[in-house]
Structures are given as C-alpha cells and as structure tokens.
N, C-alpha and C positions, 0 to 999 in steps of 0.2 A: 782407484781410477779404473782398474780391469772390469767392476761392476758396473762402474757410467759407462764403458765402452760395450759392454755386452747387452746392456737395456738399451742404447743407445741403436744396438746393430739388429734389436729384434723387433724394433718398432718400424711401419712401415713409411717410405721416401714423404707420401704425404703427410704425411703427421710430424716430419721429422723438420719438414721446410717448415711447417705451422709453427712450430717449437721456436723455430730461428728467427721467421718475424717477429713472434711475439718477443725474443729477445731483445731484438733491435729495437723494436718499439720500447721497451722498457728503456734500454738502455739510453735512446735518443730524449726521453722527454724526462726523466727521472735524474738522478743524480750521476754524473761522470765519475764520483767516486768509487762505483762499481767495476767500470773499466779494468783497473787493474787486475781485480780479484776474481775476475773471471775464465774460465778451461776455453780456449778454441774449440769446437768441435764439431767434426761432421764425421762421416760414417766409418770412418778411419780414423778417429777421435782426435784429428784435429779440423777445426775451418780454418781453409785458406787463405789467402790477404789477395786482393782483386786486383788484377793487372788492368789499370789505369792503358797502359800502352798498349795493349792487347787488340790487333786492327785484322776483320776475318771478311773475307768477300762475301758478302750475304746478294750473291747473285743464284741463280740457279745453277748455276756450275757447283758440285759437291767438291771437299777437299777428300785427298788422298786419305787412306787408312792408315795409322802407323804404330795404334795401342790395341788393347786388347784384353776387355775387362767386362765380367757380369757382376751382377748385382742379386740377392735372394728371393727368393719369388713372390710372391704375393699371393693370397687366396682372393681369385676368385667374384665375382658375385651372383655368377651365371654362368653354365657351362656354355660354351662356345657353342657346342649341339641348337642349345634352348633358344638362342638367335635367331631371329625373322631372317629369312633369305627372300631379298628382293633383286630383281633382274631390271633394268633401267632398259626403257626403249632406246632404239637405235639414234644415235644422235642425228639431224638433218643436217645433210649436205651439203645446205647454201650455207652452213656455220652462223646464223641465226636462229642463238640458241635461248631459251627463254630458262629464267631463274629455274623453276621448276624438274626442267630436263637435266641444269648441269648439278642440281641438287640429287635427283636421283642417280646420276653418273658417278657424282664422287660418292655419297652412301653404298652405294655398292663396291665401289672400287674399294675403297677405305673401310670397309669392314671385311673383304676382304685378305686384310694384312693380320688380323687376329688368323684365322684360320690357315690361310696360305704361304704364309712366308714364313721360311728358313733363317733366314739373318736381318737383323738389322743392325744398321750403324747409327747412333747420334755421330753426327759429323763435331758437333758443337750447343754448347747452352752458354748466350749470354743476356747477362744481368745488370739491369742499368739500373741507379738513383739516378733520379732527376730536381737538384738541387735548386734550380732557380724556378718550379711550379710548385714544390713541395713548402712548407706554412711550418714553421714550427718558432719556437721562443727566439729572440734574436742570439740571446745570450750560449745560448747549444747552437747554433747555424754549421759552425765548423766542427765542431763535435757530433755531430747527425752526419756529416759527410764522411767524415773518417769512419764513423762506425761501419756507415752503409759500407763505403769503400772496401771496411777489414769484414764484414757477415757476410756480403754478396759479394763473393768471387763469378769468376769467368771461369765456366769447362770449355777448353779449347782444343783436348786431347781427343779424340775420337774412341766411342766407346761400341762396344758389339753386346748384341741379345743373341744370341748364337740356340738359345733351345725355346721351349714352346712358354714354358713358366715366366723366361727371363722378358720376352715379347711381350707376353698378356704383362705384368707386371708392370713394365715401365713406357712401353708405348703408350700415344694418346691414344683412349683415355687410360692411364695408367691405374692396373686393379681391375679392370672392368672387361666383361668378352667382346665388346665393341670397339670401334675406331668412333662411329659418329652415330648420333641421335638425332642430327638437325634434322629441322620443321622450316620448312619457306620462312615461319616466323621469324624465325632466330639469325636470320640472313639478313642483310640491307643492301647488298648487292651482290652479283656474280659472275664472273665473265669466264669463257674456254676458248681459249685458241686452238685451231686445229693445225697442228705443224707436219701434217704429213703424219708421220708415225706414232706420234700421242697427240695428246690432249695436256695444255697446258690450263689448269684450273685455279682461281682466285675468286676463294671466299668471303666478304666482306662484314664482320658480324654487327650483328646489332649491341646494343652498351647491354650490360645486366651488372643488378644491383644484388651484392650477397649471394651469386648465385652459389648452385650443387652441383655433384657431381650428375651426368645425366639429363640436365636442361639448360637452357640457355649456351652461355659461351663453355658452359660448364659439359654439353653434350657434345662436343668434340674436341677440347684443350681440356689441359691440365689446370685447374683452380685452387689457389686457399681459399680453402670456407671460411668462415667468421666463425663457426664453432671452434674450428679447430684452434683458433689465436684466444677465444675468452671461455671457453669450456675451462681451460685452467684460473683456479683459483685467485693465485699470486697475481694472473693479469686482469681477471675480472675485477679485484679489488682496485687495480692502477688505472683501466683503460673504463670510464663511465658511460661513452658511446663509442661502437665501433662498426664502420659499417665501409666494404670495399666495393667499389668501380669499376669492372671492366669495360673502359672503352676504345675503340681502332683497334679492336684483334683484327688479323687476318690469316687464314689462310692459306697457301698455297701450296701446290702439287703438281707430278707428272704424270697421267696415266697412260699407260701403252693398250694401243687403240685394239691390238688384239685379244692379247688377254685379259685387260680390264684389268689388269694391277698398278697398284700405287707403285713408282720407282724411286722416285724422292719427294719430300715431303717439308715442309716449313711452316712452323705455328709460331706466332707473333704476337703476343699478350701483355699491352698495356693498360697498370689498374693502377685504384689511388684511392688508400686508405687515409678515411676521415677518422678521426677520434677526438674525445674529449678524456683528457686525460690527468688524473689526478696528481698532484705536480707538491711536493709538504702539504700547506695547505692551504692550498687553491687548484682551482682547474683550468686547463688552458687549450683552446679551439689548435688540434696541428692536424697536417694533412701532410703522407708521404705518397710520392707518386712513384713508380716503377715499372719497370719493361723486363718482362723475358721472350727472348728467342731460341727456340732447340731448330735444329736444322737435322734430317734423318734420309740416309740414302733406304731402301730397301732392294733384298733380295729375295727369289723364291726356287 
C-alpha cells in the first residue's frame, strides 16, 4: 500500500483525476462486483465519499479561509518569462464594452495571476453527477449513482498556493505559465460590469469536443483529455468509443480597475462523456454527464 501511495503522490492532479474517471467509468458500466475489491484513493490514499448535503453560496461573495494546505508542484511547460505580455486598451467609459475589449481585459488581468500573485485560495471545488441526463444500462442506474456519489466528492475546505510552484501548478490552467489563451473564437459571449472600483467579468464559452490543454475551453479551465482516460490499456480494452463535451462553461471574475489583477475568480465546467463501452460480451451506447466548479479568491 505505501507503493500505490507514493506512485499515486508523484504523478501529477491531472493525470490523477484521469485515473479516477476512468475508474468510475469502468466501474459504472462493467461489473459491481469489483466494487468491493477496490482501495479508495486520492492523494492522501484514500477517495472521499461525496457529501450529498453539502450546500456553498456560489455567489460572488468568497467564503472565509479556515484550512491550510499545498500541494507538490508541477513542472512547468513554459517559463513564466517566455509569456507574451499584452497590455489591453483602456476600457470605454460609456461601459459599452465590445467582446473583444473585455477579452483582452481579462487576458491580461488573468495572466497576470501566474506572475503576480502571492497567495491564492481555492475557496471550494464542487462535483456534480447528473443522474437524470446521463444514459447508462437500466440495470446499473443506482449503482452509477452511488459510485459517482463515493469517486466524486466535494472540496469544501478552503485550500492556499501560498509559493510561486504551488500557483503555476494548480491554478487555471493548472501546469501551465498561463491563466488564459482565449481567442474571440473560443468565447460565445461576454459581458463587464463596471462597479465603480472593478470590473465584474463573465465569460461565456463556446462547447468543445475532446478538447486540450491550451485551446478551446481547454485555454482557460482545467480539462480531462480523452487521452488521459483511454491511453491506459485496461480502459482502452473496456471503453470502444470515448469522446467528452464541454458545454455552458463559464467564467467569471473580479478585476480591480487599478491594477488590473484578478481578486476572485470562478470557472464552471459542465461536460458529458459519451462511450461505447464493452459490457461481457456486448456493447452498450452510456453517456455520463458532470459539473465541476473551483471557486478561487486571489491575493498579491
């Protein structure tokens, strides 16, 4: 067990969620007699059990700080230096603001947060199954829920990046010297409110299919690839098509009008894995749909 926990603690957060979906997916469409014979595990070697009751104001008001925890760093895939530094024109006055201006507003502001900021807090990450869109065998219905229920817990504790590693590492994009990549493309809408002392910003993205890290919904949030769930063997044998959805992410943020830094931050990622999935011997069309929210104050 000390060996699954030590491989388990050097491999990095996105590989580690990859891992976990693919388990659930196995678990939900293959036999429940595995159920039992399987480790909990997450980065502390065990997974959590999902708090069902668990109810967090996802208004723009942040919660209080009251834990205090990092995570190992991550290399890298560009030094922070090697980043474009763009400067967004002055926003207009009359607050008629056109896509393009609050696109360049938040790119700056939001990358930014790589280089400038001291601390951040994840306020919160939560994790939804959504049982009555998701398709799967009638006879697994309530065994897919339970599973989702015990593999995707809720972070509800408030977590700090307190150095410069722990920031690049698990901020969005987590791993990468950037906060954002977006292209007008990759937007479907976008509105700024001017409240006097910031900018209240909301990103509306466009769907992407399979995307990566660095484009699409994949150039400002956090994404499971598709490689990362059928690269392994054991699931490429079980799963025969698999291909994920993200659609209605959104973004949202505060930026404070003087300095141009992000203060709080909110990414909203709803996607929905189709697969054809080898089942004894047959295969069977299931689709799981699912929601993540991280909620992140920043400091500088």
């Amino acid at each position: 067990m000390n060996n699954l926990k030590e491989f388990w603690n050097s491999i990095e957060e996105s590989t580690r969620k990859g891992i976990c979906i693919a388990l659930v997916v196995i678990l939900v469409f293959a036999s429940g007699n595995f159920v039992g014979s399987l480790t909990k595990i997450t980065a502390n070697g065990t997974i959590p059990v999902f708090n069902a009751a668990a109810s967090v104001d996802r208004t723009m008001q942040t919660p209080a700080v009251n834990t205090v925890a990092t995570t190992a760093p991550v290399q890298t895939t560009a030094p922070v230096a090697d980043q474009p530094q763009t400067t967004a024109p002055a926003m207009p006055s009359t607050g008629a603001y056109t896509t393009e201006e609050i696109l360049a507003l938040f790119n700056e502001a939001a990358n930014k947060i790589k280089t400038d900021a001291t601390k951040i807090t994840k306020n919160f990450e939560m994790r939804d199954y959504d049982a009555e869109q998701s398709v799967v065998p009638s006879a697994l219905n309530s065994l897919a829920s339970s599973l989702m229920d015990q593999y995707l817990g809720d972070d509800t504790d408030p977590i700090e990046y307190a150095t410069k590693d722990d920031i690049i590492a698990n901020y969005q994009v987590p791993g990468q010297a950037y906060s954002s990549q977006l292209t007008a493309a990759d937007v479907a809408s976008a509105t700024c409110v001017d409240n006097g002392s910031e900018y209240e910003v909301t990103l509306n993205l466009n769907s992407s299919v399979n995307p990566v890290t660095g484009t699409g919904v994949g150039a400002v949030c956090d994404v499971i690839e598709a490689d990362q769930v059928t690269s392994n063997g054991a699931v490429s044998a079980i799963l025969k098509e698999f291909t994920i959805t993200y659609s209605g992410c959104v973004v949202k943020c505060k930026i404070d009008k003087e300095t141009k830094h992000v203060t709080w931050a909110n990414y909203l990622t709803p996607l929905a894995i189709d697969a054809l999935v080898s089942v004894v011997v047959t295969t069977v069309d299931a689709k799981v749909v699912l929601s993540f929210e991280k909620d992140y104050t920043i400091n500088y």
